[in-house]
C-alpha positions in Angstrom: 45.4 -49.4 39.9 47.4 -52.0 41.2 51.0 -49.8 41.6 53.1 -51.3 38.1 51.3 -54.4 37.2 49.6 -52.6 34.4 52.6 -50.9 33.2 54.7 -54.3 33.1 51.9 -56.1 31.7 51.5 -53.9 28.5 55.5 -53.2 28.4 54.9 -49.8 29.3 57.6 -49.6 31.9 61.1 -51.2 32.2 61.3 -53.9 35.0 64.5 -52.4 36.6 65.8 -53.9 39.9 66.8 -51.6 43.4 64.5 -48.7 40.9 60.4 -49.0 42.0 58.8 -48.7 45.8 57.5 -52.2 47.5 53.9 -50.4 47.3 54.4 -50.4 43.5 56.0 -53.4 42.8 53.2 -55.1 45.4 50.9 -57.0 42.5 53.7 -57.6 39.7 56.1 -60.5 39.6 59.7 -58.1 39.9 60.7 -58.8 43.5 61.6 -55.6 45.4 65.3 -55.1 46.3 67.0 -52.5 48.0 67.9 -49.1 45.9 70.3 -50.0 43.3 70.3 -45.9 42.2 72.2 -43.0 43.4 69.5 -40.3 42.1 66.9 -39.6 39.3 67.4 -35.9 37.3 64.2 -34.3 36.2 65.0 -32.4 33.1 61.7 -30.1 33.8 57.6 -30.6 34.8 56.3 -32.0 31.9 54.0 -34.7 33.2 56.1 -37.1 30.4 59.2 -36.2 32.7 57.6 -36.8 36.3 54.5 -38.7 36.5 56.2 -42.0 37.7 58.5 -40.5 39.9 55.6 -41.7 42.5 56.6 -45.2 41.7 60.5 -44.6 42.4 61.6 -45.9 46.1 61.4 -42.9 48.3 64.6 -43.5 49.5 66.2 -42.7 46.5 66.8 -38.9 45.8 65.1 -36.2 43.0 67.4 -33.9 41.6 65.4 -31.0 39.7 65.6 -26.8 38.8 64.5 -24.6 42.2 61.3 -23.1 40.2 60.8 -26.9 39.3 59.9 -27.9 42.8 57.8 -25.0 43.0 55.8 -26.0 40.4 55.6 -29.9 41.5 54.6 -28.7 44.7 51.9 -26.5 43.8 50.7 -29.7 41.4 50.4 -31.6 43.9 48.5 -29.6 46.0 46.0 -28.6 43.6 45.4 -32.4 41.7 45.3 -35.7 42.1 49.1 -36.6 41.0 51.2 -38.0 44.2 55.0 -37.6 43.5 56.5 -39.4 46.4 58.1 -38.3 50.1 62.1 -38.2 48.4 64.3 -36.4 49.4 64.1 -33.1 47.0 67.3 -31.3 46.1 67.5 -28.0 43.6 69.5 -26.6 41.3 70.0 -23.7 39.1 72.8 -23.2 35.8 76.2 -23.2 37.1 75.9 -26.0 39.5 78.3 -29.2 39.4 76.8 -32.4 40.9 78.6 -35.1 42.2 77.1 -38.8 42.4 79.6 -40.9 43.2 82.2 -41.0 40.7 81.0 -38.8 38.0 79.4 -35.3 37.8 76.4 -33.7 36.4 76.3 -29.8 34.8 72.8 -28.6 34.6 72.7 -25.6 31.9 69.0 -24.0 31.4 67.3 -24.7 28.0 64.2 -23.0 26.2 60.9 -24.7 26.4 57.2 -24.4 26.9 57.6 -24.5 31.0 59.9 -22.7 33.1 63.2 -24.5 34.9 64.2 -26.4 31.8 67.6 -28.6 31.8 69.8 -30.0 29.3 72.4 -31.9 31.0 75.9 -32.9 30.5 77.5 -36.0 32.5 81.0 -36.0 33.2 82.3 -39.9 33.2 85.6 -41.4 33.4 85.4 -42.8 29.9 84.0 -39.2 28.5 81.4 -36.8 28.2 77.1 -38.0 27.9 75.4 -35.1 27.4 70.9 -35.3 27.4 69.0 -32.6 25.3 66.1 -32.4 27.6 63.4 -31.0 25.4 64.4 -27.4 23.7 63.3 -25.4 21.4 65.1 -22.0 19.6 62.5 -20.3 18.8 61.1 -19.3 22.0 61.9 -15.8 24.1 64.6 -17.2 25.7 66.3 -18.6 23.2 69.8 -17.6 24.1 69.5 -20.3 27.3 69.3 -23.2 24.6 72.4 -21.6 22.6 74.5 -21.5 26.6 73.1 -25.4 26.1 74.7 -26.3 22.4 78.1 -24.2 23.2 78.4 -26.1 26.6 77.7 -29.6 25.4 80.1 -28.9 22.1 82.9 -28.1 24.3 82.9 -30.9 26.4 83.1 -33.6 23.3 81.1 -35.9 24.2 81.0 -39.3 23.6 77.7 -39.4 23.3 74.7 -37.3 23.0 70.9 -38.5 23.9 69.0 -36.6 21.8 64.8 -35.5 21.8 63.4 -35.5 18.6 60.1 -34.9 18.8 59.3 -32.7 15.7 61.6 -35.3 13.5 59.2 -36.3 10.7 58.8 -37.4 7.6 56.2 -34.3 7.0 55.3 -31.9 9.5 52.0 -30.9 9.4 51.6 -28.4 12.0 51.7 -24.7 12.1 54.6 -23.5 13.6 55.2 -19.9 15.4 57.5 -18.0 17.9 56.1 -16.5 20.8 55.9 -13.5 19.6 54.4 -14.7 16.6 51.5 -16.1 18.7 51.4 -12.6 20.6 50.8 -10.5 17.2 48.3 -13.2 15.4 46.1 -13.6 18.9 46.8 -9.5 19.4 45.0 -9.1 15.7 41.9 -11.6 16.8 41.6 -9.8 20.3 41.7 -6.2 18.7 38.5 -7.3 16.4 36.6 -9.1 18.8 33.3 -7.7 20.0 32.2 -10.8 22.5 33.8 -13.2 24.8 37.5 -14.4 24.0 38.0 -18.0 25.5 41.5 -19.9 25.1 42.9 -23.2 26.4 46.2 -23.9 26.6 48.3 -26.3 28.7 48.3 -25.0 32.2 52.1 -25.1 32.9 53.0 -23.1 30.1 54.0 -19.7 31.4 55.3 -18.1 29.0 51.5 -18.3 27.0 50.3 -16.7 30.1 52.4 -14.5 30.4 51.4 -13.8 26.7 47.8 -13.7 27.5 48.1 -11.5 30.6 50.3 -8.8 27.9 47.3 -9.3 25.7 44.7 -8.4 28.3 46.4 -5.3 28.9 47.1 -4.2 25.4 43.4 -4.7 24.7 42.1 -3.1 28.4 41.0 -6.6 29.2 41.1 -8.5 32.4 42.6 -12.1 32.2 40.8 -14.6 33.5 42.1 -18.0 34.9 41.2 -20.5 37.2 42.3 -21.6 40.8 44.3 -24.1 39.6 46.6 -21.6 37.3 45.9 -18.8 39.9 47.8 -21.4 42.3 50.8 -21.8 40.3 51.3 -18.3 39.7 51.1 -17.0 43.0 53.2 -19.9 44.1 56.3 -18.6 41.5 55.8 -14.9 41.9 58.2 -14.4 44.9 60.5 -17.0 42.5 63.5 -14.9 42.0 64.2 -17.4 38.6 61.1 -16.0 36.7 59.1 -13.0 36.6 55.0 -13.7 36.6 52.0 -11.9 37.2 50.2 -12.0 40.5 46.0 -13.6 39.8 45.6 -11.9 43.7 47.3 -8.5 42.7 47.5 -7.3 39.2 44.5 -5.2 38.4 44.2 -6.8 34.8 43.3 -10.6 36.3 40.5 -12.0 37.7 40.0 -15.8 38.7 37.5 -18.0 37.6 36.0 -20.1 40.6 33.4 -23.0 39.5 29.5 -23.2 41.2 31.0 -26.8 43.3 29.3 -28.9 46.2 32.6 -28.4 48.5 36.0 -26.5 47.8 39.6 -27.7 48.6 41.6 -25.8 51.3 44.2 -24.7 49.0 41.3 -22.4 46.8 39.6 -20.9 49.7 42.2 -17.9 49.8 41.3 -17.4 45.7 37.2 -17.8 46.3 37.6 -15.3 49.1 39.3 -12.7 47.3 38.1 -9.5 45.7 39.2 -11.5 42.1 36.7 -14.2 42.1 33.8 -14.0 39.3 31.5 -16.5 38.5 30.1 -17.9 35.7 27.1 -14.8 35.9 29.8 -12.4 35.9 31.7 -13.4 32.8 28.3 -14.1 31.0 27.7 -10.0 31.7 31.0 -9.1 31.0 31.7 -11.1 28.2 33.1 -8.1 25.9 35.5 -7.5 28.4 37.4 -10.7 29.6 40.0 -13.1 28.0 39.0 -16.3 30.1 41.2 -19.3 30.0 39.4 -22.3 29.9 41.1 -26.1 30.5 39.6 -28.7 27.8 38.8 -30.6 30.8 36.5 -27.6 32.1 34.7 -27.1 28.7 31.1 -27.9 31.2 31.7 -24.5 32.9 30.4 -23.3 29.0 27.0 -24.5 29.9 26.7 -22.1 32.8 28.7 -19.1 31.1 26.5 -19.3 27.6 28.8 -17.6 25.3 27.3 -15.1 22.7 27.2 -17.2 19.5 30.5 -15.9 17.5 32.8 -15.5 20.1 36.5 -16.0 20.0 38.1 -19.5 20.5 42.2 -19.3 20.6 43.1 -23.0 20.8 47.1 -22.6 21.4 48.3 -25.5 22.1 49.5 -28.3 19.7 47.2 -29.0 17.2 46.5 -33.0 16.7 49.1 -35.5 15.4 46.5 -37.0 12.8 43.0 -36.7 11.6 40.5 -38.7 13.9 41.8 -37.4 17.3 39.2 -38.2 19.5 40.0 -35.4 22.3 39.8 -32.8 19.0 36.5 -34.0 17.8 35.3 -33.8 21.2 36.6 -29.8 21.7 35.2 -29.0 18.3 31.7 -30.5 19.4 31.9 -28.0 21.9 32.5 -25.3 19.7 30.3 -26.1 16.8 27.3 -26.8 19.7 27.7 -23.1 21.1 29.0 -21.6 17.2 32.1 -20.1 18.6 35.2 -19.5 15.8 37.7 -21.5 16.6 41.7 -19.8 15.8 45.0 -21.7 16.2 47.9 -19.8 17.4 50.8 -22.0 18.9 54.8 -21.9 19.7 56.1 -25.4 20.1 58.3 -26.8 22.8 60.8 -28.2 20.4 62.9 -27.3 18.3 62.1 -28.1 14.5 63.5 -31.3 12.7 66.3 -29.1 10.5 67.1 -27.2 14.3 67.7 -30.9 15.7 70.0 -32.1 12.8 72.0 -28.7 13.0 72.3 -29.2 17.4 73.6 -32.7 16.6 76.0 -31.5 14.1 76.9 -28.4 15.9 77.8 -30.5 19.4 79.7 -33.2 17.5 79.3 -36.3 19.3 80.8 -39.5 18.5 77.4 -41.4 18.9 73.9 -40.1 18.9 71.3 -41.5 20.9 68.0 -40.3 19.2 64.8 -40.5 22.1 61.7 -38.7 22.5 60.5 -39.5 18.7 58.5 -42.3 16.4 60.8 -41.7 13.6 64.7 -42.3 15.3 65.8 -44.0 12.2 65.5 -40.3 10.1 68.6 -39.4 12.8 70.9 -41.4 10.0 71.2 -37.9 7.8 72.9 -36.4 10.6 77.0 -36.6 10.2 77.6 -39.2 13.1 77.1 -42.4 14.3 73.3 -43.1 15.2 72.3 -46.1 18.0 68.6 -46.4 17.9 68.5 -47.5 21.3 66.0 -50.8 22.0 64.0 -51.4 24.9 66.0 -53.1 28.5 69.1 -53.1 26.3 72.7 -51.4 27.9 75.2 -49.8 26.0 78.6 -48.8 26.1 80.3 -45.9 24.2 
């Protein structure tokens, strides 16, 4: 509501000048200027990444991976999240881009969605390289080693860091892919009823995971219009390689009992793959269906057989008391289905971060993307905790 005001008000947002739209900046006391900034770089989809691009002055450009757009595109059209009418422009590994006086090198990283970027800045005084988010344990973890060998030879003066998994104790499972692939494989393989999972809808690589475990155990996959969207949005990607919801005889796509339907899901509710809620409740010994916490309702009209599988694979909560956890296991617990955990993070582990730093050498460390920045001191440079509407200078 009210464009920025509630962002400034709780300190949410930094009140940069020549950055936000008039619209946004309409209820707050920052006075709109003209554009002060060349471009923004989108690292990759995450909605931590690109959810306030919409209050960004059109005018100013949005630089981001090709299979990036596609993705932000296909969001758009399918939710409620509004972006912005800027001026796109893509790029893939290998590309140099010049703003003004300095250039950008995008080089692919590993993550937990496609079209992932690390970055390194080329500046007259020196080298800035930006992490992005990565991880090195993933199944393309080679594109987050191109990353670390690029940024070390550049010798940067700096390096802007994510630390996400830096911790004082990690509590959380961690896996690999493949790891998550064998222990679901194992559940699957056992299961006589209905196998639901959730996990975060932009993560391809779990369904691409899901979709191999369909087939391994002659299974059809199930997911909704919104995922079905996404996927058949990438599949003519020449970037990725993804199963087709419309075309591959092991999916089928889940359409919800609504009053009305969009535009965009009337070519998915029209096709040969759409079931109902009736059809997985009769063929639950025969489907994996995806199942978006937000979506849990559709449970009521589906009535799992009590004992059914529950793969949550996604990050498991920060701390005891999360309320969007006690609400999901309400769910379970109300229709006794047995709940597994079986999830690769996005990032790469808090010894895996001190090792990148080490590895790339910079003269000062910039630690973001973490509650902990101060546990960056044990790495063998200099750290700046960086502080909020504070510049620096390297």
């Amino acid at each position: 509501r009210f464009g920025l005001k509630d962002y400034f008000a709780l300190n949410l947002m930094p009140k940069l000048p020549g950055l936000y739209s008039e619209e946004a900046l309409a209820y707050t006391d920052l006075k709109y200027t003209e554009p002060e900034y060349q471009a923004i770089l989108l690292s990759h989809i995450h909605y931590d990444h690109v959810a306030h691009i919409g209050f960004v002055d059109e005018s100013i450009p949005v630089l981001l991976g090709e299979t990036t757009l596609r993705m932000l595109e296909s969001w758009e059209t399918t939710g409620r999240m509004g972006f912005g009418s800027h001026a796109y422009y893509t790029f893939r590994t290998g590309d140099v881009i010049t703003i003004d006086d300095i250039e950008v090198e995008p080089i692919h990283v590993d993550h937990s969605t496609p079209a992932s970027y690390g970055f390194v800045i080329y500046t007259s005084e020196g080298a800035i390289v930006y992490t992005g988010d990565l991880r090195m344990h993933g199944p393309k973890a080679e594109m987050t080693e191109d990353f670390i060998e690029r940024a070390k030879e550049a010798e940067p003066i700096a390096l802007i860091c994510e630390g996400t998994r830096v911790m004082p104790e990690e509590k959380r499972t961690n896996m690999s892919e493949r790891e998550v692939f064998e222990y679901c494989n194992r559940v699957i393989a056992s299961a006589k009823k209905l196998v639901l999972t959730c996990f975060y809808p932009r993560d391809v690589d779990r369904m691409k995971t899901f979709h191999e475990l369909a087939k391994r155990n002659k299974r059809k996959f199930v997911v909704s219009t919104k995922v079905a969207h996404l996927l058949e949005t990438l599949v003519n990607d020449p970037g990725i390689e993804v199963p087709s919801p419309l075309r591959d005889e092991n999916m089928l796509i889940y359409v919800r009992e609504m009053n009305r339907y969009f535009e965009w899901e009337k070519e998915f509710i029209n096709s040969s793959k759409a079931i109902d809620a009736e059809y997985v409740n009769k063929h639950q010994h025969k489907l994996i269906l995806h199942l978006d916490f937000t979506n849990f309702t559709e449970l009521i009209d589906i009535r799992p057989e009590p004992g059914s599988e529950f793969i949550h694979s996604m990050s498991e909560p920060f701390e005891e008391g999360d309320i969007e956890e006690e609400v999901k296991n309400n769910w379970l617990r109300y229709f006794n289905l047995r709940k597994h955990q079986a999830h690769a993070s996005g990032h790469c582990s808090m010894e895996e971060i001190f090792w990148l730093v080490e590895e790339i050498s910079p003269k000062l460390v910039f630690p973001v993307h973490t509650e902990y920045a101060e546990m960056f001191s044990g790495c063998d440079c200099k750290v700046v905790i960086p502080e909020k509407n504070k510049g620096y200078k390297c």
